[in-house]
C-alpha positions in Angstrom: 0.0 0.0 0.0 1.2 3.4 -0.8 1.3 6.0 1.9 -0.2 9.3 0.5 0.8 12.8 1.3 -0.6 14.3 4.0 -1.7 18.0 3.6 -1.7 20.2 7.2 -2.9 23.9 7.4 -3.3 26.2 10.5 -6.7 27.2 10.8 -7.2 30.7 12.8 -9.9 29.9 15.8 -13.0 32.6 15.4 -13.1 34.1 18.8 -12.1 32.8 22.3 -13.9 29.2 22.2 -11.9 26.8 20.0 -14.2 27.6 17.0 -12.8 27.1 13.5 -14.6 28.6 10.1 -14.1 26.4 7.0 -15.1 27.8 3.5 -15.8 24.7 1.6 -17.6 26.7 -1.4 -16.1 27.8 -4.5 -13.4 25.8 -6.6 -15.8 24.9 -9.0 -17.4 22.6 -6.5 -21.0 22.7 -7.7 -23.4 19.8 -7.3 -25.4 18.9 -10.2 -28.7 20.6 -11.0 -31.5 19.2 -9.4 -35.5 18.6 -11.3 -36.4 21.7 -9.6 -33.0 23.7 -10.7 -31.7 23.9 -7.5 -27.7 24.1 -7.4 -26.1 23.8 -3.9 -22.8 25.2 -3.9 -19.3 23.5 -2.0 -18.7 20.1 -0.9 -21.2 18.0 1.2 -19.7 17.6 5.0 -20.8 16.0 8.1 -19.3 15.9 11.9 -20.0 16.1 15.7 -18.8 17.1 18.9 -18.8 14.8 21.7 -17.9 15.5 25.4 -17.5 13.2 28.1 -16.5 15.0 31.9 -16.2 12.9 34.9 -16.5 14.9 38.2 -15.1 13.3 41.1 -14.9 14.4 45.0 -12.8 12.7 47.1 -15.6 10.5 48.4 -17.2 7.3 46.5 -19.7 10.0 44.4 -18.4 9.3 41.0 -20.9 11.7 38.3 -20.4 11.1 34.0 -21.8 14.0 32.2 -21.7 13.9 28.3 -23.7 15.6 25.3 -23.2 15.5 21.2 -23.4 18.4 19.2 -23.8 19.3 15.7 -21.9 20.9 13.7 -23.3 24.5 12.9 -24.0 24.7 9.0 -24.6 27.4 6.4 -25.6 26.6 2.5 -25.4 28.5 -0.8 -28.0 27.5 -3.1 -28.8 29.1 -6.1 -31.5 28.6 -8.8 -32.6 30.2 -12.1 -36.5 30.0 -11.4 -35.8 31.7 -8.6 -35.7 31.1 -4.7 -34.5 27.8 -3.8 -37.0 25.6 -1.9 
């Protein structure tokens, strides 16, 4: 098997939180036209956030807290006809 190259970038955090703001639009990446016209613009992506805490005191009261989050999303689409629906 051959290794491929891997390809790193820095990625400026928006704010104070550990956010990050990718830009997958443009580049030509398009998706095909759909019956209704509809073009959606950029590459198709999916993720999470998961977060497991443990709190412990020093007696035997052991608590597990965790939640999953979405990813926040915003689309381009863009249609002919007009609005896209």
């Amino acid at each position: 098997m051959m290794d491929r190259p891997v390809t790193m970038a820095n990625i400026k955090p928006i704010g104070d939180n550990g956010w990050a703001g990718l830009n997958l639009t443009g580049n030509g990446h398009d998706m095909r036209a759909a019956t209704n016209g509809n073009v959606y613009h950029g590459l198709p992506i999916t993720g999470f956030q998961a977060t497991d805490f443990v709190k412990s005191d020093t007696g035997s009261v052991v608590a597990y807290y965790g939640g999953v989050n979405r990813h926040r999303i915003a689309r381009s689409c863009s249609n002919g006809a007009g609005l896209c629906s």
